[in-house]
C-alpha positions in Angstrom: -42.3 -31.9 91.5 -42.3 -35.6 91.4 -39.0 -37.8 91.4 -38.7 -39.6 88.3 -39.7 -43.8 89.6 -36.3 -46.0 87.7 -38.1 -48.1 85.0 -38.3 -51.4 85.7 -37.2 -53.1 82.4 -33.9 -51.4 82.3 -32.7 -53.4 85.3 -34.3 -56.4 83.2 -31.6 -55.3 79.9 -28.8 -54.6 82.6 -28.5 -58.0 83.7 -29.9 -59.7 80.6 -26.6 -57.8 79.1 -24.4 -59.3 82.3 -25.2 -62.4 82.1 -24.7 -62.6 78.4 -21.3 -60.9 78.5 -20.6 -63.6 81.9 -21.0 -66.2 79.3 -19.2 -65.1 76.7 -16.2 -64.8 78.9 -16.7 -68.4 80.1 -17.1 -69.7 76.6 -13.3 -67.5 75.7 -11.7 -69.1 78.6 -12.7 -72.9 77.8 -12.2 -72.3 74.0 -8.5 -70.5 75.4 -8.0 -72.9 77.9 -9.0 -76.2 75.2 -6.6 -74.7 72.4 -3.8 -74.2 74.9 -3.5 -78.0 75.7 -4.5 -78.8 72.5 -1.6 -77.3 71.4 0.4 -78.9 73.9 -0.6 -82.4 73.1 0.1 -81.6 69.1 3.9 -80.4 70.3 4.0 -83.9 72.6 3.0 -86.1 69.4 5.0 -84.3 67.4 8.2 -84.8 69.0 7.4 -88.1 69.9 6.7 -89.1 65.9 10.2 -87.4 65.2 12.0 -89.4 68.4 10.3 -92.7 66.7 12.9 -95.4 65.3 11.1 -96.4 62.6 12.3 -100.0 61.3 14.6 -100.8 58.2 12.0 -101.9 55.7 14.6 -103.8 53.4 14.5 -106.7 56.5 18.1 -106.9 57.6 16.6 -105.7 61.2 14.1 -108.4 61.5 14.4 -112.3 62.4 15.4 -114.4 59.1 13.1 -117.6 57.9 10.1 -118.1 57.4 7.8 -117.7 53.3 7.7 -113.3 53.5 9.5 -111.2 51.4 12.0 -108.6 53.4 9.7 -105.8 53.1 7.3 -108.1 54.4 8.9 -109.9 57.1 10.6 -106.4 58.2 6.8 -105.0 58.3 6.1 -108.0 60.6 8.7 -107.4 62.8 7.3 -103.7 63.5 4.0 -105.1 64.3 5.7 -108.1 66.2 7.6 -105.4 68.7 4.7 -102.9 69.5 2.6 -106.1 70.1 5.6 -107.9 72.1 5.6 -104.9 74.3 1.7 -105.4 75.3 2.6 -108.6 75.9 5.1 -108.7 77.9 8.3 -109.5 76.0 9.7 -105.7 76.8 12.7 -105.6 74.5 12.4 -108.0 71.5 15.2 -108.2 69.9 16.0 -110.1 66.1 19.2 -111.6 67.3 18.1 -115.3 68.9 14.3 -114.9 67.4 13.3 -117.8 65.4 11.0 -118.1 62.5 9.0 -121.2 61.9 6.1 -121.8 59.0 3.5 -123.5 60.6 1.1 -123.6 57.7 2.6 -123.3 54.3 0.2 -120.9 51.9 -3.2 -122.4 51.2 -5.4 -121.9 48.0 -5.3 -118.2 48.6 -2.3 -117.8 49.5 -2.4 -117.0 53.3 0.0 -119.1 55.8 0.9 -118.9 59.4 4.6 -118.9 60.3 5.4 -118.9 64.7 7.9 -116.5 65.8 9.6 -117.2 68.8 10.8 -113.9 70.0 13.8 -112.9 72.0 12.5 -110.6 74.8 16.2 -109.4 75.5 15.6 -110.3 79.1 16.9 -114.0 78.5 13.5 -115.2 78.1 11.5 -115.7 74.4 7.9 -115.9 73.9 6.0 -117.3 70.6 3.2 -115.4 68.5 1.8 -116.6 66.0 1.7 -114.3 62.7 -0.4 -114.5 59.8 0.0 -113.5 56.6 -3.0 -112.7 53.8 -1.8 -111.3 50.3 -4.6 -108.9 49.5 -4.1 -106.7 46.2 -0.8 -107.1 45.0 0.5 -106.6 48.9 0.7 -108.9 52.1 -1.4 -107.9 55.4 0.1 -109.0 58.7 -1.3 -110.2 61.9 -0.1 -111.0 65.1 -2.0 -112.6 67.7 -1.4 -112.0 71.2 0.0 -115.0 72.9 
C-alpha cells in the first residue's frame, strides 16, 4: 500500500490564508490604534475650545480710538492678541494700548490705524492694522511687527 504524498498546493492555500489573515490583523491594529488617538486629540480640542475666553464683541474689552465700530475694533483686538503672542508681546493687555489712524479711509474705504500695544510686561510694541470693508462687513489685518 502506498502512503498518500501531501499535495503540494494545499501548503500554497495555508499560507496564502496566513498571510492574508497576518494582514488583516495589522490593518485592525493601525485602524484601532489611529482611532484611539484620534479620539484623544478630538477630547484635547474639545476641551481646549470650551477653556477658550472668547472676547466681548460689543468692544468694551479692546483699546478705544481709532475709525472701527466696537464690534469691529473688539474683532481686532482678538486678532491683535493671538498675533501679539507670536510676536512676542506675551500678555497684551487693553489698559495702556493706544490707537492711532495712520491713514484715514481712502476711495474704498480701507484705512490703517497703529496700535501700540501693552505687552503687560511693562513694555508695548506697535502693529499696524488694516481695515477693508468688504460686503456690508469690515475684514481685519494685522501685520507682524
Amino acid at each position: 500500500m502506498e502512503t498518500p504524498q501531501p499535495n503540494p498546493g494545499s501548503n500554497r492555500n495555508i499560507i496564502i490564508g496566513v498571510v492574508l489573515a497576518v494582514v488583516l490583523c495589522c490593518c485592525f491594529a493601525v485602524t484601532a490604534i489611529g482611532g484611539y488617538y484620534g479620539y484623544r486629540a478630538y477630547l484635547a480640542a474639545q476641551a481646549a475650545v470650551e477653556n477658550l475666553d472668547l472676547p466681548n464683541l460689543d468692544g468694551s474689552d479692546a483699546p478705544q480710538g481709532g475709525l472701527a465700530d466696537p464690534t469691529t475694533r473688539s474683532t481686532a483686538w482678538f486678532s491683535l492678541q493671538l498675533v501679539a503672542a507670536i510676536g512676542g508681546c506675551e500678555n497684551p493687555t487693553a489698559e495702556g494700548s493706544t490707537v492711532t489712524v495712520l491713514q484715514e479711509p481712502n476711495a474704498s474705504g480701507e484705512w490703517v490705524e497703529e496700535w501700540n500695544v501693552n505687552c503687560g510686561d511693562g513694555s508695548s510694541q506697535p502693529f499696524k492694522v488694516t481695515f477693508t470693508p468688504e460686503n456690508g462687513s469690515v475684514s481685519v489685518n494685522v501685520e507682524l511687527p
